[in-house]
Every structure is written in structure tokens, then in C-alpha cells.
TIKOLVEX-208949 format. One record per residue: y, x, z of N, C-alpha, C in turn; residue in three letters. Coordinates in Angstrom, 3 decimals. Layout:
<pts>
<npy = Y | npx = X | npz = Z | capy = Y | capx = X | capz = Z | cpy = Y | cpx = X | cpz = Z | banu = Ala>
...
</pts>
This chain:
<pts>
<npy = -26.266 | npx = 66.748 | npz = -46.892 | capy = -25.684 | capx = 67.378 | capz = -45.726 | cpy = -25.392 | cpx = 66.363 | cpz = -44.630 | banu = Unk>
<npy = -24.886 | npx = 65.435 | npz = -45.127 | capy = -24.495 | capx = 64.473 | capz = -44.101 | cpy = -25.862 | cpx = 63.606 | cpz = -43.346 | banu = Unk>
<npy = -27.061 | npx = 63.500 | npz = -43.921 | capy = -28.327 | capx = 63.290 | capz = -43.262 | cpy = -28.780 | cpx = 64.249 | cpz = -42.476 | banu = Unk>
<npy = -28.889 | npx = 65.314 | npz = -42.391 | capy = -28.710 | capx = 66.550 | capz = -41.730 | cpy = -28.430 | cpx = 66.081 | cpz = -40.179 | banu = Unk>
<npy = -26.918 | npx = 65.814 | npz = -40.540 | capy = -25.853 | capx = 65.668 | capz = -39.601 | cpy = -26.556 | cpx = 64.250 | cpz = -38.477 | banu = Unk>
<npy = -26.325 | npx = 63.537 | npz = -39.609 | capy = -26.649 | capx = 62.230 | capz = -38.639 | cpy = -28.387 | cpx = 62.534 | cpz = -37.961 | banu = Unk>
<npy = -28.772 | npx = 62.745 | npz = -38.406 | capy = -30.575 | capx = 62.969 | capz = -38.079 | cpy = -30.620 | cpx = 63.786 | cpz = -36.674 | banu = Unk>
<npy = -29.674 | npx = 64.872 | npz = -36.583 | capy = -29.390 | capx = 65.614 | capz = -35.223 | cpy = -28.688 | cpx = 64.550 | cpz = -34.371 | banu = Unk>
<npy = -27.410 | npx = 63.843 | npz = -34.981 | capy = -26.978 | capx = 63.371 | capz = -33.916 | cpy = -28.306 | cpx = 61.960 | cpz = -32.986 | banu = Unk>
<npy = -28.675 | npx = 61.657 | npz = -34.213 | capy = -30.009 | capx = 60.928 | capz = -33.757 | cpy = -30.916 | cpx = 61.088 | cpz = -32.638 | banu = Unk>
<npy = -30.897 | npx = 62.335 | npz = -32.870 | capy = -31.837 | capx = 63.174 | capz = -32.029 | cpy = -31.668 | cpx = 63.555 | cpz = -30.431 | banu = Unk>
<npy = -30.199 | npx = 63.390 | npz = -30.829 | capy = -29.097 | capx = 64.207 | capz = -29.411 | cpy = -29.118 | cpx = 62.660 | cpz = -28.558 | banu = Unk>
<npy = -29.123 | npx = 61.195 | npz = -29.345 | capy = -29.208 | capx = 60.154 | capz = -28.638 | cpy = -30.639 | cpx = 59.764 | cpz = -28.406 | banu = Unk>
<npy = -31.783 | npx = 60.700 | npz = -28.553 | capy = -32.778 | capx = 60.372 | capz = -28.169 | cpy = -33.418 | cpx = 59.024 | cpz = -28.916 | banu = Unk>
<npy = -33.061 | npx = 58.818 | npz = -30.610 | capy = -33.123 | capx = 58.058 | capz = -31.064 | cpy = -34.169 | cpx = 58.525 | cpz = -32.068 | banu = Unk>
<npy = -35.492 | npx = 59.340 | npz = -31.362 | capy = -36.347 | capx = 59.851 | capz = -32.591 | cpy = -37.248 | cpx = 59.407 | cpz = -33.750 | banu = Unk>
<npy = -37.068 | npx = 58.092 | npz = -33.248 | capy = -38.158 | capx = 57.197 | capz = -34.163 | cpy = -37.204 | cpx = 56.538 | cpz = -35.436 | banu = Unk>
<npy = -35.732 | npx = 56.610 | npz = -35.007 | capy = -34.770 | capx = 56.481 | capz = -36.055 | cpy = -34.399 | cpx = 57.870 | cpz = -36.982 | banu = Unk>
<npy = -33.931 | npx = 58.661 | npz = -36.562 | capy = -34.020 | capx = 60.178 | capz = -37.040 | cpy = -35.009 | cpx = 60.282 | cpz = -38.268 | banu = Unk>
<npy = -36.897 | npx = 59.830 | npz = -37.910 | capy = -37.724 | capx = 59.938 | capz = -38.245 | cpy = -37.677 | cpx = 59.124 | cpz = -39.705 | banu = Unk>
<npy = -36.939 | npx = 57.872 | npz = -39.005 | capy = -37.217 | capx = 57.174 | capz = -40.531 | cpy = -36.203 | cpx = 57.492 | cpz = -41.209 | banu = Unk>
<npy = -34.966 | npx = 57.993 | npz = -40.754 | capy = -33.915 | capx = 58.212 | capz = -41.696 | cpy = -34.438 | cpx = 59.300 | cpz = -43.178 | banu = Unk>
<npy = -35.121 | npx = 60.236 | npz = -42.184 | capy = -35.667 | capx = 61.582 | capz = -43.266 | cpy = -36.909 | cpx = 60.728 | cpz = -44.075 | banu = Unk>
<npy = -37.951 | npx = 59.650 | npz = -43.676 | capy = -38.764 | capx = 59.975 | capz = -44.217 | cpy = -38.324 | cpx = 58.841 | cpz = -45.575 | banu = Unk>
<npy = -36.932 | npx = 58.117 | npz = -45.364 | capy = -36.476 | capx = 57.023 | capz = -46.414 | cpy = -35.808 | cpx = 57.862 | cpz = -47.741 | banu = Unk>
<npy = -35.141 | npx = 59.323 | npz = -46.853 | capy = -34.497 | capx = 60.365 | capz = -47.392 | cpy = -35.501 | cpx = 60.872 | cpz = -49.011 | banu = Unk>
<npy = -36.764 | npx = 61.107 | npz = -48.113 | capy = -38.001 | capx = 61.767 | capz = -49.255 | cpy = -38.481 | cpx = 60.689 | cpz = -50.161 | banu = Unk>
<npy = -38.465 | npx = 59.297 | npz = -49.687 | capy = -38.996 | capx = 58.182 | capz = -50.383 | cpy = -37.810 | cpx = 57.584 | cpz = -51.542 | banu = Unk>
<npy = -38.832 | npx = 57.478 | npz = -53.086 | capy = -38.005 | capx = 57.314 | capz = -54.291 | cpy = -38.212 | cpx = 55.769 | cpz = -54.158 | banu = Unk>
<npy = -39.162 | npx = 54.729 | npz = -53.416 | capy = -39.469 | capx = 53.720 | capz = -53.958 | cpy = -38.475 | cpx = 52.753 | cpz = -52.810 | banu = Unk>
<npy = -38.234 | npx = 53.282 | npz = -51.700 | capy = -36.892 | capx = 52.641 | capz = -50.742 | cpy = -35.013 | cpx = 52.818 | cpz = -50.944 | banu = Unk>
<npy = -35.256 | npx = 53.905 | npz = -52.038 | capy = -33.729 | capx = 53.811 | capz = -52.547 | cpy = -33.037 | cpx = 52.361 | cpz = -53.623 | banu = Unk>
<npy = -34.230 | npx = 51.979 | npz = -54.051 | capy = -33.649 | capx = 50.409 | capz = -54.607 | cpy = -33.602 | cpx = 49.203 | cpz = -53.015 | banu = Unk>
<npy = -33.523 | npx = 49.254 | npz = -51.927 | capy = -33.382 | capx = 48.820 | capz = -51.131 | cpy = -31.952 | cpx = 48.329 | cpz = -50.765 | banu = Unk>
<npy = -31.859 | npx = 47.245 | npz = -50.294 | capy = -30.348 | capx = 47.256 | capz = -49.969 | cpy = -29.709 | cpx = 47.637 | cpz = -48.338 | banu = Unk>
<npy = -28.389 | npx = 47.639 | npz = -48.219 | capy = -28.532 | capx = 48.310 | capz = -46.747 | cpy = -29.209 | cpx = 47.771 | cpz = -45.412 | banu = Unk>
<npy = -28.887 | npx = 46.392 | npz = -45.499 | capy = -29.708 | capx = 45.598 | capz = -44.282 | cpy = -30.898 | cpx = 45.855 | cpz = -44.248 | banu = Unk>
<npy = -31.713 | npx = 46.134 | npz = -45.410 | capy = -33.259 | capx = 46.116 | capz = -45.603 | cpy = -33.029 | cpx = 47.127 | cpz = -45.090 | banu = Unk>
<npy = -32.853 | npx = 48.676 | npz = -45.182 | capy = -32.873 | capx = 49.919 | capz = -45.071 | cpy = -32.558 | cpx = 49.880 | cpz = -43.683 | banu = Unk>
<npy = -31.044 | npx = 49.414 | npz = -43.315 | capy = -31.500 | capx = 49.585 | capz = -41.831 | cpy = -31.991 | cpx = 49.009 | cpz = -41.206 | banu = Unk>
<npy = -33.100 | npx = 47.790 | npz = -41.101 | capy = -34.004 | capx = 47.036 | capz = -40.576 | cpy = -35.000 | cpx = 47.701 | cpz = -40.488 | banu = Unk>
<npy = -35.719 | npx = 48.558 | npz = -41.341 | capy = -36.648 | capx = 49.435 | capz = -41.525 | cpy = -36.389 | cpx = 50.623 | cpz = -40.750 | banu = Unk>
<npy = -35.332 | npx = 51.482 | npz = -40.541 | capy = -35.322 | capx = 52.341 | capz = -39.668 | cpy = -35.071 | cpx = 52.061 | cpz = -38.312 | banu = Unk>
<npy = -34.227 | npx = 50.645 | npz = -37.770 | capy = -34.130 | capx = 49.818 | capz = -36.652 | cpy = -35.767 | cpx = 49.404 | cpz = -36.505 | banu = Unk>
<npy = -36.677 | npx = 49.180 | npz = -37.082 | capy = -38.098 | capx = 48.408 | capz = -36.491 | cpy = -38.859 | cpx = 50.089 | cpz = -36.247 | banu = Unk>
<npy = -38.293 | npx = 51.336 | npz = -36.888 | capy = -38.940 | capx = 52.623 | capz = -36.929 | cpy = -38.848 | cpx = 53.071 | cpz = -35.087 | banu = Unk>
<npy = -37.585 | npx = 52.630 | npz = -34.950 | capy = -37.158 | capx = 52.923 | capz = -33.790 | cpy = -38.001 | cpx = 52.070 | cpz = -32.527 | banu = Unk>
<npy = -38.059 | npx = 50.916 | npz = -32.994 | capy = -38.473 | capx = 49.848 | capz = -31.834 | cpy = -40.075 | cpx = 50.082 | cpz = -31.426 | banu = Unk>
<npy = -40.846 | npx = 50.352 | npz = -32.732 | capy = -42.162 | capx = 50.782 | capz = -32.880 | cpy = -42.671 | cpx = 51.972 | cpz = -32.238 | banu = Unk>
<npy = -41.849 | npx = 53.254 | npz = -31.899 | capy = -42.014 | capx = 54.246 | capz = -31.792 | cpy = -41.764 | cpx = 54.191 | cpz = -29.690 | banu = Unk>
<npy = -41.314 | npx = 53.483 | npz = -29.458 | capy = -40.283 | capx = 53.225 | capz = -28.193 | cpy = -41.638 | cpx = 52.211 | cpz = -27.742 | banu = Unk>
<npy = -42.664 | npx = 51.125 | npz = -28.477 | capy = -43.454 | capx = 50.473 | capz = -28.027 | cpy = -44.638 | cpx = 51.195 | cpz = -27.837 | banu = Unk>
<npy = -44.728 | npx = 52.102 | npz = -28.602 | capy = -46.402 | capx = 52.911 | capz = -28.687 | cpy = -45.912 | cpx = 54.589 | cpz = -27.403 | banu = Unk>
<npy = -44.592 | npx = 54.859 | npz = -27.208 | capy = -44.780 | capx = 55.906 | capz = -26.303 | cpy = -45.231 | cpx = 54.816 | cpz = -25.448 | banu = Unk>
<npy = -44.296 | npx = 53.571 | npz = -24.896 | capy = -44.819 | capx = 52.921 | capz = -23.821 | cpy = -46.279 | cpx = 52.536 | cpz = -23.342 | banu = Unk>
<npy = -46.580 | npx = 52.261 | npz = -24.532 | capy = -48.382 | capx = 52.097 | capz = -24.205 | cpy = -48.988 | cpx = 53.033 | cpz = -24.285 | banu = Unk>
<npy = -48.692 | npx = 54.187 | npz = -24.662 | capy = -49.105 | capx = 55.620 | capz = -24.092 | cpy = -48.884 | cpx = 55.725 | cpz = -22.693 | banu = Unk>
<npy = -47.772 | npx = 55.802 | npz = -22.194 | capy = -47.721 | capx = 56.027 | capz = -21.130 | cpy = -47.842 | cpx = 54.820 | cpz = -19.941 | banu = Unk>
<npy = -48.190 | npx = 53.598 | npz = -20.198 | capy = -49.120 | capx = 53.036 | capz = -19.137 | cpy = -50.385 | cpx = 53.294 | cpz = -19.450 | banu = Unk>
<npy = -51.076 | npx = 53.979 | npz = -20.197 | capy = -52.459 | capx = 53.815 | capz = -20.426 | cpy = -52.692 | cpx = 54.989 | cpz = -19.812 | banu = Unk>
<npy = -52.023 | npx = 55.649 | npz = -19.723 | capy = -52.139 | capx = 56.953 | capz = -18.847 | cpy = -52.038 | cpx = 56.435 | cpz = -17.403 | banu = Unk>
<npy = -50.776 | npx = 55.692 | npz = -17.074 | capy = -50.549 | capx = 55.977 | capz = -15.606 | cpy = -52.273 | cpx = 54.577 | cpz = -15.104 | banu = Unk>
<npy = -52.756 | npx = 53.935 | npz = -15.836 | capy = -53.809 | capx = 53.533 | capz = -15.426 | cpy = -54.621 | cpx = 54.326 | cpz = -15.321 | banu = Unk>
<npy = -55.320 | npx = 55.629 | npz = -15.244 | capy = -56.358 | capx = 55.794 | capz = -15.012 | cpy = -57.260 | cpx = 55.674 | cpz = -15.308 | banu = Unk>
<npy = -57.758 | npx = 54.850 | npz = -16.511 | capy = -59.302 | capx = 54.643 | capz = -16.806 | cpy = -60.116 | cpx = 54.783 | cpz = -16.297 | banu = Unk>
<npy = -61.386 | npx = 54.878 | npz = -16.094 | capy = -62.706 | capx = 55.379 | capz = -16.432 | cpy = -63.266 | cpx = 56.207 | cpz = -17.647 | banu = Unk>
<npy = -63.193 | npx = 54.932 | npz = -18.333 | capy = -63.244 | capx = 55.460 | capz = -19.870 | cpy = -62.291 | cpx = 55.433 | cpz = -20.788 | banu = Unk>
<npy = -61.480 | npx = 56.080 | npz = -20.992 | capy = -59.818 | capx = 55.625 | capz = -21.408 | cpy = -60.439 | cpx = 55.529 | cpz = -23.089 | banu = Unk>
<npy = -61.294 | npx = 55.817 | npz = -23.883 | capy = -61.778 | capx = 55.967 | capz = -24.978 | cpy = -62.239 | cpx = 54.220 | cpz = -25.094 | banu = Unk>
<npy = -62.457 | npx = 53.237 | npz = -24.539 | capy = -63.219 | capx = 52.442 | capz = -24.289 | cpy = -62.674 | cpx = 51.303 | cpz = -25.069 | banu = Unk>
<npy = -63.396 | npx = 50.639 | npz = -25.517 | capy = -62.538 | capx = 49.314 | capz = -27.042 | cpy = -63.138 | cpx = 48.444 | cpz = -26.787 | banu = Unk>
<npy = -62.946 | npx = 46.687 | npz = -26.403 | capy = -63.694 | capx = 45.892 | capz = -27.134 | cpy = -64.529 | cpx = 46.114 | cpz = -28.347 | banu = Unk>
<npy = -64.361 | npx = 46.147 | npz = -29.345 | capy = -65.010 | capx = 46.446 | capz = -30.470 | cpy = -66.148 | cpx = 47.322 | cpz = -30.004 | banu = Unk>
<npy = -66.573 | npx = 48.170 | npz = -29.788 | capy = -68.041 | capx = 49.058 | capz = -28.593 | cpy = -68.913 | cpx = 48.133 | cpz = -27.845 | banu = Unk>
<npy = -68.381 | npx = 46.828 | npz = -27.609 | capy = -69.140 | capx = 46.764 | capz = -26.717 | cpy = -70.737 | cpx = 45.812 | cpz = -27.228 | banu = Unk>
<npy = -71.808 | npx = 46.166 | npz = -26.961 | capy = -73.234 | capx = 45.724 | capz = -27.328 | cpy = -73.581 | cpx = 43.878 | cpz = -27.075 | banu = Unk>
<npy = -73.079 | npx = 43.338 | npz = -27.622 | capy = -74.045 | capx = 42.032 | capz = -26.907 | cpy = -75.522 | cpx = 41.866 | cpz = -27.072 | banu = Unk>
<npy = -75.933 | npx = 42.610 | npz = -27.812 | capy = -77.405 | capx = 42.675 | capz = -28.435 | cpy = -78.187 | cpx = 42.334 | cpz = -26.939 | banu = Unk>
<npy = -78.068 | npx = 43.152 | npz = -25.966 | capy = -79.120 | capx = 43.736 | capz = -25.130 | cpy = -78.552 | cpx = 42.536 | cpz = -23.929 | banu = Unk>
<npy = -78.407 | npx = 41.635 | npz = -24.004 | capy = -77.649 | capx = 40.979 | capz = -22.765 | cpy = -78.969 | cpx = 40.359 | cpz = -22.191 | banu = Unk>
<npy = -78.853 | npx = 39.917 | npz = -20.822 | capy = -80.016 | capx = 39.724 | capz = -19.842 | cpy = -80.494 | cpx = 37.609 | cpz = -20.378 | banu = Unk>
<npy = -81.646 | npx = 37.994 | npz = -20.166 | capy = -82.216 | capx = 36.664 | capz = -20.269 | cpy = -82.568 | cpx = 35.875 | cpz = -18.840 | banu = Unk>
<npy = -81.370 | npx = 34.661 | npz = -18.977 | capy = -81.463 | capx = 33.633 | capz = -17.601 | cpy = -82.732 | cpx = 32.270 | cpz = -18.307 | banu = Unk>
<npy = -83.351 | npx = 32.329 | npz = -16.674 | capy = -84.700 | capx = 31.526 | capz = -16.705 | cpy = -84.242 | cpx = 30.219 | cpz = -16.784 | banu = Unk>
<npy = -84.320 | npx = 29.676 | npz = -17.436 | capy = -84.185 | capx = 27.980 | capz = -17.563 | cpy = -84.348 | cpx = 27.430 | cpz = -16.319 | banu = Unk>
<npy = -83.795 | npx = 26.296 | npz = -15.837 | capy = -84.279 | capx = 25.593 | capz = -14.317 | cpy = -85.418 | cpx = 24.483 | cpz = -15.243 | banu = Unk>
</pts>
């Protein structure tokens, strides 16, 4: 009941990436041998992680792309142009 509780108030501080880990430490049998610092380090980095990836969501948006799909990893060197020797 009292996770319940705190998980809303979480929520009400706009703290969703903490909320998130609180429940998902809640369902997990292999983080209850954890001690508290560990536990809340893990839902403190849940929070920080979640707060870094909206952010790079939302500059990757306010850039504009071209190809917003677009990766290093894609790109061909195979086909690159051949310079004439002097």
C-alpha cells in the first residue's frame, strides 16, 4: 500500500522515471537482497536516464533532420570516389 502511495506521489512531482523504477524493483525478486543505497542509486540513475533520453528526444526533434532515421553505422564507404594521383 504504501508503494502505491509513494509511486503517485512520484508522479504528482513529475518524478516518472523514479515512480517507474520504484514498481519495477517492487516486481523484481533478484533486487530485494540489495541494500538501501544500492536500491536508491538504481532508482536515482532510473530517474536521471529517463530525464537524459526525453532530452535527446526532444532536441532531435527540435532539429529537424532530413533524415532523422539516419546513423553513422549506414553509412557505405565501399563506393567512395577515386582521386587521380598527381
Amino acid at each position: 500500500m504504501w508503494t502505491e502511495q509513494t509511486v503517485q506521489k512520484l508522479r504528482q512531482m513529475r518524478l516518472h522515471g523514479m515512480a517507474d523504477a520504484v514498481v519495477n524493483q517492487a516486481e523484481r525478486t533478484d533486487v530485494q537482497g540489495l541494500g538501501f543505497e544500492e536500491r536508491l542509486a538504481l532508482i536515482v540513475d532510473a530517474e536521471w536516464n529517463a530525464r537524459e533520453n526525453r532530452r535527446l528526444t526532444r532536441l532531435l526533434k527540435e532539429a529537424r533532420l532530413k533524415i532523422p532515421q539516419a546513423c553513422l553505422e549506414d553509412i557505405d564507404y565501399t563506393h567512395s570516389p577515386e582521386f587521380d594521383s598527381w
